[in-house]
C-alpha positions in Angstrom: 22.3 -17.5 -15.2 21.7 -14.8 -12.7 18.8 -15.5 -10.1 17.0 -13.3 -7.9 16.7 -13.5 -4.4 13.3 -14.0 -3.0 12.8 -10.2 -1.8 13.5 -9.2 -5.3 11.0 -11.9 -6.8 8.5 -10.4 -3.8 8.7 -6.9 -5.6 5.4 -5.5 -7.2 5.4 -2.8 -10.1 5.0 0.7 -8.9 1.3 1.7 -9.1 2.3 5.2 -9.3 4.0 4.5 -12.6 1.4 2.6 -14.1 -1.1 5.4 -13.5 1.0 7.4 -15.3 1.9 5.1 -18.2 -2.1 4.9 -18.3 -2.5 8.6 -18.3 -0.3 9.0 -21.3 -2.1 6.2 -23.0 -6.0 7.9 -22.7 -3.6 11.3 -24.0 -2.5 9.8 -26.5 -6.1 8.3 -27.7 -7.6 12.5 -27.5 -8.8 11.8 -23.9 -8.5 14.9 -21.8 -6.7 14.1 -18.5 -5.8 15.3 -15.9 -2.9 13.2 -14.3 -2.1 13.6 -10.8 0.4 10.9 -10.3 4.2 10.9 -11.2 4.7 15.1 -10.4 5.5 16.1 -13.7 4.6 19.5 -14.8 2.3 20.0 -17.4 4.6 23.1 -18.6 8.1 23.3 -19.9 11.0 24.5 -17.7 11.6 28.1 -17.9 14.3 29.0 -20.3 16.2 30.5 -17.3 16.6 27.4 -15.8 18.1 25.7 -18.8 20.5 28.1 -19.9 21.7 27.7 -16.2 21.8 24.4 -16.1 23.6 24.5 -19.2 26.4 26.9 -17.5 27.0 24.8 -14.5 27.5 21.9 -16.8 29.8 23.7 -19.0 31.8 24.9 -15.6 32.1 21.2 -14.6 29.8 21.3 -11.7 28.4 17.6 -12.4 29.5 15.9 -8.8 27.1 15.1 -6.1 26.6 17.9 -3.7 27.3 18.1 0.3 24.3 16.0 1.9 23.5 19.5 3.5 23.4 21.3 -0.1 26.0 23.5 -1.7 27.0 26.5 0.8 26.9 29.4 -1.5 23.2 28.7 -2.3 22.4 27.5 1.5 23.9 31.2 2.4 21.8 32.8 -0.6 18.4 31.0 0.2 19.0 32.5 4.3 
């Protein structure tokens, strides 16, 4: 059997998280709310962004990036 150390034992539940899981729960009941907690969008993500995420994935670009950010788009963005 595995313990935990005592800084692990020390952590607390995120409250951010349970804002959110409370959110959903008031949704889910017909409340209308507004939830301004975990960042999520209230709005799908744009078909353009899917089918290009879908095209990196199928080009094999799945590998952690340079810390500083992929060159090409780093050039693009300046």
């Amino acid at each position: 059997m595995s313990r935990l150390s005592k800084r692990a034992q020390a952590l607390k539940p995120s409250s951010t998280v349970a804002m959110n899981a409370r959110a959903l729960e008031l949704r889910r009941q017909g409340v209308d709310v507004i939830a301004l907690t975990a960042g999520e969008p209230d709005f799908d993500t744009p078909q353009h962004v899917k089918d290009a995420a879908c095209r990196a994935l199928a080009e094999g670009k799945t590998k952690y990036t340079p810390p500083a950010g992929i060159p090409e788009l780093r050039e693009a963005l300046a």
